[in-house]
C-alpha positions in Angstrom: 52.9 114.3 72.1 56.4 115.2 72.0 56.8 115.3 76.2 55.3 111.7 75.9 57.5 110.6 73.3 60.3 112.3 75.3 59.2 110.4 78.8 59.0 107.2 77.1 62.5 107.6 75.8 63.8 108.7 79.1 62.3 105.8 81.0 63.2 103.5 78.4 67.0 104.5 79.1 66.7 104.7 82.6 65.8 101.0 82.3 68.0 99.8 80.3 70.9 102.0 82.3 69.4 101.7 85.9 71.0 98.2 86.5 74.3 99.3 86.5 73.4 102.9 87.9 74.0 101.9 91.9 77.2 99.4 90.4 78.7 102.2 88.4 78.1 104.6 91.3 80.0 101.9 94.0 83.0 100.9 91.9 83.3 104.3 90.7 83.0 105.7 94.6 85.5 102.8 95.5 88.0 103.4 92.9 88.4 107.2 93.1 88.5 106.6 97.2 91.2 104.1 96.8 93.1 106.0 94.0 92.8 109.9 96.2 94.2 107.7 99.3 97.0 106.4 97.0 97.8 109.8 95.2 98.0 111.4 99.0 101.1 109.7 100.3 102.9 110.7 96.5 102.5 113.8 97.5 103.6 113.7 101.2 107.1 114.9 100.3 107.9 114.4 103.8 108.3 110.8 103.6 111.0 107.9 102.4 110.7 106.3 99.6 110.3 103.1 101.6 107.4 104.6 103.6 105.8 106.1 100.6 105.6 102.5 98.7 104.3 100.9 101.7 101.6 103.8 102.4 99.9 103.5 98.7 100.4 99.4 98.8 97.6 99.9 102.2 96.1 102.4 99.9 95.4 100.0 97.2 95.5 96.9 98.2 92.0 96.3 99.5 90.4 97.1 95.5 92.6 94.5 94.3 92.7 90.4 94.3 95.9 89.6 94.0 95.8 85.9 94.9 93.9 85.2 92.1 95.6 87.1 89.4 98.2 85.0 90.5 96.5 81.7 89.7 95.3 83.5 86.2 98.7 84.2 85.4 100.4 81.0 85.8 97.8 79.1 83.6 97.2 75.8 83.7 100.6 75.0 85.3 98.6 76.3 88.8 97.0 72.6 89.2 100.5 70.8 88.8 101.8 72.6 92.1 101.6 71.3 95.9 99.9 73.5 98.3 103.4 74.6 99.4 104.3 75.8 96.2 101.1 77.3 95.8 101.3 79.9 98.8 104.9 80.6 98.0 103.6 81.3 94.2 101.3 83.7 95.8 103.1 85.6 98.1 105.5 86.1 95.4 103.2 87.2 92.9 101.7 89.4 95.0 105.0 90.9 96.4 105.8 91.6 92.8 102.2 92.9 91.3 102.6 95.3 95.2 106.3 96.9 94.3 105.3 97.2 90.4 102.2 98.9 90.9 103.5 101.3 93.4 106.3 102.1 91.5 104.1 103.2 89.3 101.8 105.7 91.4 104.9 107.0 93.0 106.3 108.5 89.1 102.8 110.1 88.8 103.2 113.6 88.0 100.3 116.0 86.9 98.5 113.3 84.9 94.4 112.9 85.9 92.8 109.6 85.9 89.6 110.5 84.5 86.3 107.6 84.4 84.8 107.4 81.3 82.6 104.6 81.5 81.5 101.2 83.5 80.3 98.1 81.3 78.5 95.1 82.9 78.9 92.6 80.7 77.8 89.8 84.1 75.9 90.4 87.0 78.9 89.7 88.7 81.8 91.3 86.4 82.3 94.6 85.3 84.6 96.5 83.7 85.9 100.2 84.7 86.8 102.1 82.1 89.2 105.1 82.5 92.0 106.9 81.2 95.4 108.8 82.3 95.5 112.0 80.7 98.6 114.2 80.8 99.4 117.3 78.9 100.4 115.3 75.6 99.3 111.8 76.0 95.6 109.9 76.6 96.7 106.4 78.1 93.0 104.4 77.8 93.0 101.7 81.3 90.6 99.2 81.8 90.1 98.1 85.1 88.1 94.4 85.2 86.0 94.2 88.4 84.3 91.4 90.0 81.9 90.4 92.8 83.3 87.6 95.1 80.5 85.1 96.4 81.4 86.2 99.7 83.1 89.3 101.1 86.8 88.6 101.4 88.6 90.0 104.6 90.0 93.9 104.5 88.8 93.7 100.9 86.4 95.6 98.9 82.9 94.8 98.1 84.5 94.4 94.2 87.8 93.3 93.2 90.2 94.5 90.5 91.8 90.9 88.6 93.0 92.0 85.4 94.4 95.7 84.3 94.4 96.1 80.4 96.5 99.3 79.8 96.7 100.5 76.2 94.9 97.2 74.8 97.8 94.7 76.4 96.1 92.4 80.1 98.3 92.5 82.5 97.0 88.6 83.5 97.7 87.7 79.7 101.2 89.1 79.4 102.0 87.8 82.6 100.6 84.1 81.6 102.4 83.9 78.2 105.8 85.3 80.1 105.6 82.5 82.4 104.6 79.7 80.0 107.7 80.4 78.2 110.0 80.3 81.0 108.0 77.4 82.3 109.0 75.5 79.4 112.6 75.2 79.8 112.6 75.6 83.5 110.8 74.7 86.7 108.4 76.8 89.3 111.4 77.3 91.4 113.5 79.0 88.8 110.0 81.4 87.5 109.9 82.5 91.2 113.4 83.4 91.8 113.2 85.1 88.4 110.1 87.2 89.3 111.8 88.3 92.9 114.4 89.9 91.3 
């Protein structure tokens, strides 16, 4: 009785689990992949600066949707620009999320990013959760995946849009940031203020 009451409680959690199991396993597969490719030109000591930033920007860019985290960060202000505008919005954003985030891999020291979890809250959404561990800090990271309708080219099957490190979205901070400066001044002011 007790190994049927033990198999029902297995299957029962392998049902409710199994729909993310091959999801958990791709994003999870993907990330690490993406993240050892990254961490590998850090600690190629052998090259510049210049070339190490530009090495884990190829490393990581695939896993991540930039375009659209720039149209989430600029709000509802994205539907007042021409397509012109637009593309330069982009390509700005995207110049700035590529240096930022780079910057960032390229101070990593001895910390581990470890995987603790992957939630599903849509078929196509999920959410990655991890955290940087050093020898005296936990830094919790969420990583907010989703599934485009169709593959996108030299991009992953899912796409990193948001980044929500110690509780603060990168997507929100960035929308209230620009709002504000939106308020006083126009697109053409944000942009030259998020180049420099």
């Amino acid at each position: 009785m007790k190994n049927f009451l033990k198999n029902i409680i297995f299957i029962s959690l392998f049902m409710t689990l199994g729909l993310n199991a091959d999801i958990k396993s791709d994003i999870s597969t993907q990330f690490t992949t993406r993240l050892d490719a990254a961490l590998q030109v850090v600690n190629n000591k052998e090259l510049t600066k210049e070339q190490r930033n530009e090495g884990i920007i190829k490393a990581i860019k695939p896993m991540f949707d930039f375009e659209l985290m720039a149209k989430l960060s600029i709000g509802r202000a994205w539907k007042k620009l021409d397509s012109s505008t637009k593309k330069e919005f982009i390509a700005t954003y995207v110049k700035r999320m590529e240096k930022s985030y780079s910057n960032k891999i390229d101070e990593y020291t001895d910390e581990k990013v470890v995987i603790e979890d992957l939630k599903q809250p849509k078929p196509n959404k999920a959410v990655l959760i991890t955290y940087l561990a050093s020898k005296n800090d936990k830094l919790t990271m969420y990583y907010k995946f989703y599934h485009p309708k169709k593959p996108k080219p030299n991009k992953d099957e899912w796409l990193i849009y948001d980044v929500v490190i110690a509780g603060v979205s990168i997507i929100k901070a960035d929308r209230a940031q620009f709002s504000e400066v939106l308020k006083s001044h126009d697109i053409n002011y944000l942009m030259e203020q998020m180049k420099k």
